[in-house]
N, C-alpha and C positions, 0 to 999 in steps of 0.2 A: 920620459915625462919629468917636469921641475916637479920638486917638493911639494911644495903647494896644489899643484894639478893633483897630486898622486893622495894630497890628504881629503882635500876638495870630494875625489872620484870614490874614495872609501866610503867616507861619511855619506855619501847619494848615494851608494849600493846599500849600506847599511838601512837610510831610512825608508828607502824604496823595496829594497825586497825583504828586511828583517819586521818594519814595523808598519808595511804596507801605506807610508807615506804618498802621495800621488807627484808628479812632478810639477806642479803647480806651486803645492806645500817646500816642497823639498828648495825651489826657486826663491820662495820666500825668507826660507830659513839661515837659508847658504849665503841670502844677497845676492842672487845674479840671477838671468837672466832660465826662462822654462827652455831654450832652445840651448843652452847652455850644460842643462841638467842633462838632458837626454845626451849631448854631446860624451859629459864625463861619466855618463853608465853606460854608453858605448868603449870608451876606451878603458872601462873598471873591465870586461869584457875579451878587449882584444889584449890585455895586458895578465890574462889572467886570474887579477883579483875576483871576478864571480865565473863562475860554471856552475852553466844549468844542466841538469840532469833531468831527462820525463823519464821515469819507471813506468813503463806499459804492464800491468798483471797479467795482459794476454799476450806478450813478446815471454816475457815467465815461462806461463803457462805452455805454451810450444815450446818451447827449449825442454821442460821437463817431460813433455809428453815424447819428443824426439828422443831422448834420453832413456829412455823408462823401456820404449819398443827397442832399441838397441840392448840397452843392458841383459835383458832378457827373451830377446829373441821373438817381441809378441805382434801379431799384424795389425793390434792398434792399442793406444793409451790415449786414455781420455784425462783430463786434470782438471777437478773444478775448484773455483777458487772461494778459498771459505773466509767469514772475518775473524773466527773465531776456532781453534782446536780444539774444540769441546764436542761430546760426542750426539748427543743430539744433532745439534749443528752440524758435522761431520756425515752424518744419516740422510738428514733431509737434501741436503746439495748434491751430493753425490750420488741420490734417489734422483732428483730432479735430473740431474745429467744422466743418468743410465737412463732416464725414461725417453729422454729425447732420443737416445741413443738406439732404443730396443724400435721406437717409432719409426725411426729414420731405416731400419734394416726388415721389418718384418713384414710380411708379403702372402700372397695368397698360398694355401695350403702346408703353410709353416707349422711343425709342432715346437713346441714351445718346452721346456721341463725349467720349474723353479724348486728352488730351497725356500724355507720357509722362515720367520723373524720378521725383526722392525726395522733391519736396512731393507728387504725385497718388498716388506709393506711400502716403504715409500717409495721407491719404484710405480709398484703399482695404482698406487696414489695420485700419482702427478702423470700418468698415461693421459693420451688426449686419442678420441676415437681417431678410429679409420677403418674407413668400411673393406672388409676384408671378406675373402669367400674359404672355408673347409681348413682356417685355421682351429688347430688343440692348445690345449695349454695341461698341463699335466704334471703333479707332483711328483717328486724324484727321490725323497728321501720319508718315510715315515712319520707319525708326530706324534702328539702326546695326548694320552685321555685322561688324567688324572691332575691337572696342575691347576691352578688357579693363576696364572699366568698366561698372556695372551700366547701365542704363536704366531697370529694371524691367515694362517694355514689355508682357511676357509676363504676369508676376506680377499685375499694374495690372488688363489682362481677366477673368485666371481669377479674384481674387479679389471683382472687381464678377459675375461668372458664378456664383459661390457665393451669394454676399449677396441677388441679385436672382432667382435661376432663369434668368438671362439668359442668352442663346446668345454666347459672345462672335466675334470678327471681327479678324483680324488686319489689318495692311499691312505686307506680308511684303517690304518695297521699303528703298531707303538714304534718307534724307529728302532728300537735294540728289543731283544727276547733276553729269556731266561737263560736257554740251552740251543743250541744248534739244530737239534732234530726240533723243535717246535718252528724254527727258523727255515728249515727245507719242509716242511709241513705247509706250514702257510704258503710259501712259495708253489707247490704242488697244485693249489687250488687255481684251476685254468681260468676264476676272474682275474685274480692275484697274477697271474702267469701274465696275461694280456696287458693290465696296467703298467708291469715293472717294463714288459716288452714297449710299452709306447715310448716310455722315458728312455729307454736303449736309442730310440729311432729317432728321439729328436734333436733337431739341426741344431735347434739357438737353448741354450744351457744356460742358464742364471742363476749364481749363487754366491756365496759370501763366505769370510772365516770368520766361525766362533772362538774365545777366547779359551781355554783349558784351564778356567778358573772356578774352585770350590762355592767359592763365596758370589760366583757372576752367573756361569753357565745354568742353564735350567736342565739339562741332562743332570745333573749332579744334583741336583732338589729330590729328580722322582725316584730314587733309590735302583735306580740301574745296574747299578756302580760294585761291584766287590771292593773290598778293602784292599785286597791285591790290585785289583782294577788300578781302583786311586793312586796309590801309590806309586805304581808304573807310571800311569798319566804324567803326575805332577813330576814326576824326572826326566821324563823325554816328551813330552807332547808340548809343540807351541801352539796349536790350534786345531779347527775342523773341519772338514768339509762334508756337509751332510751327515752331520754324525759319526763321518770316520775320522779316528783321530792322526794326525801326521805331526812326523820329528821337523826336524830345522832342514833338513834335504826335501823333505815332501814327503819321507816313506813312511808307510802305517807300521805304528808305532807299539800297538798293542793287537795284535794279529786273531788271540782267542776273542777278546772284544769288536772285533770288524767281522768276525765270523759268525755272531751273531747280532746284525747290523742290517736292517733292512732298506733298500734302497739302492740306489745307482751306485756302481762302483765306479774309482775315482780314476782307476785306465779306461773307463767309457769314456770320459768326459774329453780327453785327447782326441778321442775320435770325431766331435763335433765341428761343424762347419763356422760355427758361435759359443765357444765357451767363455763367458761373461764373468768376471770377478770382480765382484762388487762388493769395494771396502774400505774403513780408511780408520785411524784412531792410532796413538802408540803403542797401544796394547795388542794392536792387530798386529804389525810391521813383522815380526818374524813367522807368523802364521803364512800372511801373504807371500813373503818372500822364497817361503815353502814351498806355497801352492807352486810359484813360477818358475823357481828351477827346473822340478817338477814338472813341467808344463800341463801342467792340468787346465791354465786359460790359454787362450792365447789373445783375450784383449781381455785389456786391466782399466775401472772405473774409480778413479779417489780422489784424495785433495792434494793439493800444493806441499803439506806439511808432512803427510806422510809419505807423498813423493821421495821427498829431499831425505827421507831419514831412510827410506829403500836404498836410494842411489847413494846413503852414505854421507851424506852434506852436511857438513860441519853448522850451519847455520839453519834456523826454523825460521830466518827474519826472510 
């Protein structure tokens, strides 16, 4: 191209794609001709001066989901794409995609076991019926009676009980005891016996990691906790599952405190045909990462951001 062509072809790349000039404008500007315009942003083009790029969020988002099942070995990754890394935000989208998720897979005579929190609340939340026959839904891990603090615990059953036709199942227990023997006590009791038995039996397993923070976690509010406890905690725990707490490989962390821990234990959950981990935040990413080694899931529910900082990516853009 002469000179002039090549300054000509800039200058109409510039006002056409920088300052969304039309080529009508751009004809007028330049002094020549609209069939002319389009001419020199065709060869601004084949000459290199522009490349366009489409960024597809859903080309993204399958690469990282392909990524996610390889790295760790899981028979699905879902990735939803959020605008914002903040944690609410974080909760409701990736509630909304687990819900589709749990929709798309749950069937007649399914039992169901959830954890309990304000990621499985939205889950539950953004369920859309379907009529289903001799579906459970059943609590897996213990809750709390004394907080002023939601759980949603309650909300969590009734509103999987609505969506599914499903009978739901409380465990109407504190999630950790005092002592061990009041923890094989209560377990003793054959209603007790039958509920923890249902949550053993079921297929699709839903649950999340908590953070192993003082100042976050609501286990740490109700006074559960020894000071020994704590301590321990805060040096090896990156998160929870159900209450149990686990190190940076997945292993329970503090073994006298899981022994008095009521609820699904965390090599059940391997055994499931649908163990669901629903999670996403920075604060989570070594908790999760735990769980997976671990294979405690084997399909994983998050975002795009925490994707990329699992799989180690240098960039959150």
């Amino acid at each position: 191209m002469e000179y002039e062509k090549i300054r000509k072809s800039i200058e109409a790349a510039k006002l056409y794609y920088l300052h969304d000039y039309s080529q009508q404008d751009i004809a007028s500007r330049l002094g020549v001709s609209r069939p002319t315009v389009s001419r020199l942003l065709q060869q601004a083009k084949e000459e290199g001066i522009v490349e366009i790029r489409i960024m597809d969020p859903r080309e993204d988002r399958q690469q990282l989901q392909e990524e996610l099942e390889q790295a760790f070995g899981l028979q699905q990754a879902l990735v939803a794409t959020i605008p914002a890394f903040d944690e609410p935000i974080i909760k409701q989208y990736i509630g909304m995609l687990a819900a589709e998720y749990v929709n798309s897979i749950v069937k007649d005579g399914d039992i169901i076991g959830t954890t309990w929190g304000t990621t499985l609340y939205q889950v539950a939340a953004h369920l859309e019926y379907k009529a289903l026959k001799d579906v459970q839904i059943v609590q897996l891990k213990g809750g709390v009676s004394h907080s002023e603090q939601k759980t949603y615990a309650s909300e969590i059953l009734h509103l999987f009980g609505q969506a599914y036709n499903a009978m739901p199942y409380h465990l109407p227990l504190p999630a950790i005891v005092d002592h061990v023997v009041v923890k094989q006590a209560i377990e003793a009791d054959r209603h007790i016996r039958r509920l923890l038995d249902l949550g053993r039996q079921a297929n699709i397993a839903l649950f999340t990691v908590g953070v192993p923070d003082a100042s976050d976690s609501l286990l740490f509010h109700l006074g559960y906790f020894t000071e020994e406890d704590i301590q321990l905690l805060s040096q090896h725990a990156v998160g929870d599952i159900g209450s149990r707490f686990i190190d940076k490989e997945g292993r329970i962390c503090n073994e006298q405190l899981n022994a008095r821990t009521i609820g699904i234990e965390l090599e059940e959950l391997k055994q499931k045909e649908k163990s669901v981990l629903i999670a996403g935040g920075a604060q989570k990413v070594d908790g999760i990462r735990g769980a997976l080694q671990a294979k405690y899931a084997n399909v994983l529910i998050t975002d795009q951001f925490t994707a990329k900082l699992l799989l180690n990516r240098d960039s959150l853009n």
